[in-house]
Backbone bond lengths (Angstrom), bond angles and torsions (degrees), N, CA, C in turn:
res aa  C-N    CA-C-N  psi(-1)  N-CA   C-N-CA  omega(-1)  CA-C   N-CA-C  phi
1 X - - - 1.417 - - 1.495 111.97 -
2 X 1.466 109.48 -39.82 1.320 106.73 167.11 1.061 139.32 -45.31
3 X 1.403 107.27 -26.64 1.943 131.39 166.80 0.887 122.07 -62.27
4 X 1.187 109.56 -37.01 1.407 114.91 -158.77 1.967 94.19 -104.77
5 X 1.096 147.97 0.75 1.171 173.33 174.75 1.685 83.80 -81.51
6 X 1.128 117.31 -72.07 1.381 121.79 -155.59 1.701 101.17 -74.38
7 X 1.184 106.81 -48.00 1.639 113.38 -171.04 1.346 103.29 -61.92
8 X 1.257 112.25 -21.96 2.003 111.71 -178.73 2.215 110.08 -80.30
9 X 1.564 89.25 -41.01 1.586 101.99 172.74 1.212 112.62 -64.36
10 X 1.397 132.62 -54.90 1.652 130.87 -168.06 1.488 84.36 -62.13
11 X 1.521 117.10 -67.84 1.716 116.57 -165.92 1.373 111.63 -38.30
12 X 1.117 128.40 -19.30 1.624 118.82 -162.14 1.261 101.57 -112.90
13 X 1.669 112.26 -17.27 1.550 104.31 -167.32 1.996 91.81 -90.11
14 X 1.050 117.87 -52.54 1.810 124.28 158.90 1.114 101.77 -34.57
15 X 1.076 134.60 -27.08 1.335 121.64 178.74 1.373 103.61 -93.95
16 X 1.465 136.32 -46.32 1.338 125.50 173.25 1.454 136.96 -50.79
17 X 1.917 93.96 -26.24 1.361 116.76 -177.43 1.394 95.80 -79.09
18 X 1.204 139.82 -45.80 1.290 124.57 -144.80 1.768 97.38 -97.32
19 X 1.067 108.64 -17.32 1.823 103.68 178.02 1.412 97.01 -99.08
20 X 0.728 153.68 52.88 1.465 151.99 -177.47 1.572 129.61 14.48
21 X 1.658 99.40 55.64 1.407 130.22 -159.92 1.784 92.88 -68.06
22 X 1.565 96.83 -47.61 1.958 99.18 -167.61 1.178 101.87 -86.31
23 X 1.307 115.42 -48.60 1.995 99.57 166.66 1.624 107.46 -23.16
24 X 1.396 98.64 -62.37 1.900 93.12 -160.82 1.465 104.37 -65.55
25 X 1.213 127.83 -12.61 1.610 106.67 174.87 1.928 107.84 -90.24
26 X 1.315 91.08 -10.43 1.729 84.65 177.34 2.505 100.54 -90.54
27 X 1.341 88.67 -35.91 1.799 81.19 179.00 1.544 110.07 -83.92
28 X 1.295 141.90 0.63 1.701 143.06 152.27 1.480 106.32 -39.90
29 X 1.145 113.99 -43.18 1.312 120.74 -173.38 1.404 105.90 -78.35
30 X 1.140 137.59 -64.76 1.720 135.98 -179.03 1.563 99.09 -51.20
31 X 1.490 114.35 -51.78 1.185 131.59 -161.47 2.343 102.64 -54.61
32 X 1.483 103.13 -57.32 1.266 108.11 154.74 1.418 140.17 -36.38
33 X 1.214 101.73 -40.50 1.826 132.38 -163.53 1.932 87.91 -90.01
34 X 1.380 114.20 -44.27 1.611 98.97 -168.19 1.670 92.82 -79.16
35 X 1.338 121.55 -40.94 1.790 119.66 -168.84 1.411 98.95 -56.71
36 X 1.630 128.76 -68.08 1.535 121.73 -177.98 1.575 100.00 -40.38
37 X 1.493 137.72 -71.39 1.357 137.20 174.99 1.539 120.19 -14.02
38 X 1.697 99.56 -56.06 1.627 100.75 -164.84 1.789 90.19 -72.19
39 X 1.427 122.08 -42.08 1.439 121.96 -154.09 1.709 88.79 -75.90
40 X 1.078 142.11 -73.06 1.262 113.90 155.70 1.447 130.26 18.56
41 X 1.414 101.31 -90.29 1.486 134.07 -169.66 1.865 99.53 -41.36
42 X 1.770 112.67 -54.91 1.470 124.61 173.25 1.334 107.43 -54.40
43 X 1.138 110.61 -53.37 1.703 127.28 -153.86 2.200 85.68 -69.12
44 X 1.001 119.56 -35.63 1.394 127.18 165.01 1.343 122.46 -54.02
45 X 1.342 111.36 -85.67 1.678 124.82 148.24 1.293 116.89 -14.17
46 X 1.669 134.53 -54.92 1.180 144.88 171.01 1.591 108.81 -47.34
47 X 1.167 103.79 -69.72 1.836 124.75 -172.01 1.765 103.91 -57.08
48 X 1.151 118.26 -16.57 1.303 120.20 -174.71 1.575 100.41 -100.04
49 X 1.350 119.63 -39.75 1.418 125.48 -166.17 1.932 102.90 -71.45
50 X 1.608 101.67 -23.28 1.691 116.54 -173.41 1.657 104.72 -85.66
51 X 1.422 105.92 -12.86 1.644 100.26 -153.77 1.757 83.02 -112.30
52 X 1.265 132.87 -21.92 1.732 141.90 163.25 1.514 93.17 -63.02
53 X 1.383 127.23 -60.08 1.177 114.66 -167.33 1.381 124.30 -72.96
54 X 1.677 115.86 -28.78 1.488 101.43 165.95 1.286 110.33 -81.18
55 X 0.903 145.62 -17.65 1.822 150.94 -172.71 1.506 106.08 -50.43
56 X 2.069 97.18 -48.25 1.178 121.28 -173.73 1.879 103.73 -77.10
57 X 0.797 77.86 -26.50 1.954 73.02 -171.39 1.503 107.78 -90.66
58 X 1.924 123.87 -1.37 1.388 103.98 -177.38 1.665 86.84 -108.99
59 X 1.591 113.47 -8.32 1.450 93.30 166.79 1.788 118.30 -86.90
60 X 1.093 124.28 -32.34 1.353 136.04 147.19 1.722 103.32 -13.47
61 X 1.566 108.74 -66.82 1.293 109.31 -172.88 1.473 142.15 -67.36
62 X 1.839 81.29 -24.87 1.683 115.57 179.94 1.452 103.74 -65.94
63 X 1.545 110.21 -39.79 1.229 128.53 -167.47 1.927 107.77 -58.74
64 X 1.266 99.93 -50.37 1.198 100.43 -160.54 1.534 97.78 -75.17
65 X 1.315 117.86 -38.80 1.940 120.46 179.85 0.842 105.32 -52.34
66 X 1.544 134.60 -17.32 1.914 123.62 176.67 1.489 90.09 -107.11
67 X 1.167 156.47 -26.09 1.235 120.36 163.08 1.135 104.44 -81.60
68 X 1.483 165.50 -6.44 1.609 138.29 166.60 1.522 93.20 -73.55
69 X 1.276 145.34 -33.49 1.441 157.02 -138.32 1.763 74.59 -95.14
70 X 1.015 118.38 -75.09 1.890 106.93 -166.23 1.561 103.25 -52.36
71 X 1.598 115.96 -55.52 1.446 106.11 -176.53 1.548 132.77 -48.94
72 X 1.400 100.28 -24.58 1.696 108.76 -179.39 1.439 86.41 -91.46
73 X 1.449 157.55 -33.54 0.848 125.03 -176.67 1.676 136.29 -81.16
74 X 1.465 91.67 -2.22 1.168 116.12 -167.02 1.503 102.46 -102.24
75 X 1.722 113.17 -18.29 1.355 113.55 179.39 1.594 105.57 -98.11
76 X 1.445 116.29 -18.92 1.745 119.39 167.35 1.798 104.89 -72.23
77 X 1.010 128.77 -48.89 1.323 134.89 159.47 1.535 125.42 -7.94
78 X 1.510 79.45 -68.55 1.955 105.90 172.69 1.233 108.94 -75.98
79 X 1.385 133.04 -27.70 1.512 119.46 -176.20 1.539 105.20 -78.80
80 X 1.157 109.79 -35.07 1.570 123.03 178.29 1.505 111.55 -56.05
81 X 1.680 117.02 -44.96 1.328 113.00 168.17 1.388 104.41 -63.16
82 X 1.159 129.56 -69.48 1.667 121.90 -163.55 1.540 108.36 -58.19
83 X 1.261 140.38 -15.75 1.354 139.90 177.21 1.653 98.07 -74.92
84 X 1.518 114.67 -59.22 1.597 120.94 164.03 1.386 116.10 -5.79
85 X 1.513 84.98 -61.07 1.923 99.05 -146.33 1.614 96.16 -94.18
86 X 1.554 121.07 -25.10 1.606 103.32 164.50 1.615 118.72 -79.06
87 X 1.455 108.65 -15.16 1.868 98.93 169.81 1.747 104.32 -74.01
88 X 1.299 92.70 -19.11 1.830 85.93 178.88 1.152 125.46 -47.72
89 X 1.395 101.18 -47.39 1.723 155.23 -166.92 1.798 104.53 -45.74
90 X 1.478 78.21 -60.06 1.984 115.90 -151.59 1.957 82.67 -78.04
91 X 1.315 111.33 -49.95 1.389 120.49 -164.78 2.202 87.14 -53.26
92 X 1.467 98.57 -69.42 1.384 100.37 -155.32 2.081 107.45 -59.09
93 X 1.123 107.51 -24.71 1.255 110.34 -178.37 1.894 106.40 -71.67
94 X 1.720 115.13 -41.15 1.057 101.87 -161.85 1.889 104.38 -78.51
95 X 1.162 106.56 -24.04 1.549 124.51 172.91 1.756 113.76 -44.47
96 X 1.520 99.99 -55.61 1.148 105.50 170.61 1.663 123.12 -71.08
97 X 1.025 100.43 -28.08 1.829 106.33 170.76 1.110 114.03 -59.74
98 X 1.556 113.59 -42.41 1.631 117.17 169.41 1.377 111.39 -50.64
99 X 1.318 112.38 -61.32 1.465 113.75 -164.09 1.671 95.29 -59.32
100 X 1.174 121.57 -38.20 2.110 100.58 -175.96 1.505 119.76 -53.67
101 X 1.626 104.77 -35.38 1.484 124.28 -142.43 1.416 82.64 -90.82
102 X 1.897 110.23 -30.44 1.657 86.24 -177.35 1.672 113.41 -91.25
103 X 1.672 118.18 -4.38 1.241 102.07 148.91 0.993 136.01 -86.94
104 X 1.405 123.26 -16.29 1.909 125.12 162.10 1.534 99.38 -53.84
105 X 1.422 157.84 -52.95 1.289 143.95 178.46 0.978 106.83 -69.15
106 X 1.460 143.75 -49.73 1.569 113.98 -178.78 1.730 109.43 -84.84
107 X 0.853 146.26 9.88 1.326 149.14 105.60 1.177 122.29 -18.55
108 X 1.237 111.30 -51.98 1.881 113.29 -177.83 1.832 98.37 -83.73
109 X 1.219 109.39 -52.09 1.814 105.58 178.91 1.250 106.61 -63.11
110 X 1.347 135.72 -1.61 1.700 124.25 -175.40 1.237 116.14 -102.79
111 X 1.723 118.21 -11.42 1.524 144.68 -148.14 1.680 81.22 -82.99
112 X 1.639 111.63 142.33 1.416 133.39 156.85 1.507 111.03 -32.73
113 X 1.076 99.09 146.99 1.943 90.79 153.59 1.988 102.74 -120.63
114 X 1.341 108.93 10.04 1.353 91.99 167.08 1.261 94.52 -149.19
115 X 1.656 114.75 140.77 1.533 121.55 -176.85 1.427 107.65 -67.24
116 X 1.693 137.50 -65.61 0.912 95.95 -149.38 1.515 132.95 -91.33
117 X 1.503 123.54 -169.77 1.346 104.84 -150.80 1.630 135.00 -100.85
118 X 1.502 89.04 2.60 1.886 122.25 147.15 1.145 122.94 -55.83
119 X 1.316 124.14 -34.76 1.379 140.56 -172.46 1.485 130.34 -88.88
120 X 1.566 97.03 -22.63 1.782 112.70 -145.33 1.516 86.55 -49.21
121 X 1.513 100.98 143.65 1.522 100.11 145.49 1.733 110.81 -141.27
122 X 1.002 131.69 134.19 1.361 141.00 -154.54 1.775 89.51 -92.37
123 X 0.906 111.42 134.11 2.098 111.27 172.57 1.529 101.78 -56.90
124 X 1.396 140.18 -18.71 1.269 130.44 -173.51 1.627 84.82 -109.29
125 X 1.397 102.54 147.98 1.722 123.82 173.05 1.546 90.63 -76.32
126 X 1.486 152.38 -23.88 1.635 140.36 -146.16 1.549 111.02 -97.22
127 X 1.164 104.88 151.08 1.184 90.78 157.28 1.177 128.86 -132.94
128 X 1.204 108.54 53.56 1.731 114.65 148.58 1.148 97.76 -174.33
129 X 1.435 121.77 148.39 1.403 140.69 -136.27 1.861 115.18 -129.67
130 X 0.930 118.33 69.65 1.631 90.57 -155.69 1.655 109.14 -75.67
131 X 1.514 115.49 135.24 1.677 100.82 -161.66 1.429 91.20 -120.39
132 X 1.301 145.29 -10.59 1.535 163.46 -177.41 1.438 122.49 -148.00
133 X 1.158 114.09 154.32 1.438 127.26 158.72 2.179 107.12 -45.07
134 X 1.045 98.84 -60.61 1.710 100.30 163.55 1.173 132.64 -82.11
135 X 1.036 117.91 -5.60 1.797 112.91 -177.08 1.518 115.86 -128.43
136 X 1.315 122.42 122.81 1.757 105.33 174.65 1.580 85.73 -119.41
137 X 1.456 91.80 158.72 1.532 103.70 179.22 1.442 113.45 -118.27
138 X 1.300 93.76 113.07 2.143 107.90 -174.15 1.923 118.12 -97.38
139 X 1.538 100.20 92.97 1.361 99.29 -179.11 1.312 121.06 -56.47
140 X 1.226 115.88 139.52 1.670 129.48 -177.97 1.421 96.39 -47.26
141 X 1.092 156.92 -91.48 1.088 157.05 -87.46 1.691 118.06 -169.37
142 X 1.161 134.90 83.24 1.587 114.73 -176.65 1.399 101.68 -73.58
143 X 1.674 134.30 175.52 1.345 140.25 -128.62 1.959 69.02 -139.85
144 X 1.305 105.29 124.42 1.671 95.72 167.10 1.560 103.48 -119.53
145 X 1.044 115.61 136.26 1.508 135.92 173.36 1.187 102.82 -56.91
146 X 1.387 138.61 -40.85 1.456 128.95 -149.88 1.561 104.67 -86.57
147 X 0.802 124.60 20.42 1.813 126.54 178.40 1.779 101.83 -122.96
C-alpha cells in the first residue's frame, strides 16, 4: 500500500510538473500584483472621471450664478428706469399743482369784498398784478374817486 501511496504522489506531482502546476503557484503572485494594479489603475480612472465631473458641475453652477447675477441686474436696471420716469411724472404733476393752488390763492386775495358792480373795490388799489412769469392778474374794475 505504501507503493501505491507513493505511485499516486510522484504521479500527481509529474503531473503538476509537466502542466505547469508549480509555475502557477510561483505566477498567482505576479498574477495578483498585476489584478490589484489594473483594479487600482480603474479605481484611478474612476476617481478622475468623478473629480471631471464635479469640476464640471461647480462650473455648470458658476455658470448659471452669473447669468441670474446679469438678469437681476438687468431687471434692477429697468426698475430704476421706470421708478425714474414715474418721479418725473410725480415731479411734473406736483409742479403743476403748485401752479393751480398758487392761482386758487391769488384768486381768493383778488376776489371783491363788495358785489355790486358800482362799488367793486378789489383789496389791491392796481390794476394788474403780475403773480408769475405766465399769469398777470387784471382786476375787473378799479374804484374811481371822481364820481
Amino acid at each position: 500500500m505504501d507503493l501505491q501511496w507513493g505511485n499516486i504522489i510522484a504521479t500527481f506531482l509529474i503531473a503538476l510538473l509537466s502542466s505547469g502546476g508549480v509555475g502557477w503557484i510561483f505566477t498567482t503572485r505576479e498574477d495578483k500584483r498585476a489584478k490589484r494594479l489594473e483594479n487600482k489603475q480603474k479605481e484611478l480612472d474612476i476617481a478622475e472621471s468623478k473629480k471631471d465631473n464635479v469640476i464640471q458641475d461647480w462650473k455648470d453652477i458658476a455658470e448659471e450664478r452669473k447669468s441670474r447675477c446679469v438678469e437681476l441686474e438687468n431687471t434692477l436696471k429697468e426698475k430704476q428706469r421706470r421708478e425714474d420716469a414715474q418721479n418725473a411724472i410725480i415731479s411734473d404733476l406736483r409742479s403743476k399743482l403748485d401752479e393751480k393752488n398758487t392761482y386758487c390763492a391769488v384768486a381768493e386775495l383778488m376776489r371783491c369784498e363788495v358785489l355790486p358792480c358800482e362799488k367793486r373795490k378789489p383789496p389791491f388799489g392796481m390794476r394788474e398784478t403780475k403773480v408769475s412769469d405766465s399769469f398777470i392778474q387784471t382786476s375787473p374794475l378799479i374804484m374811481n374817486d371822481d364820481k
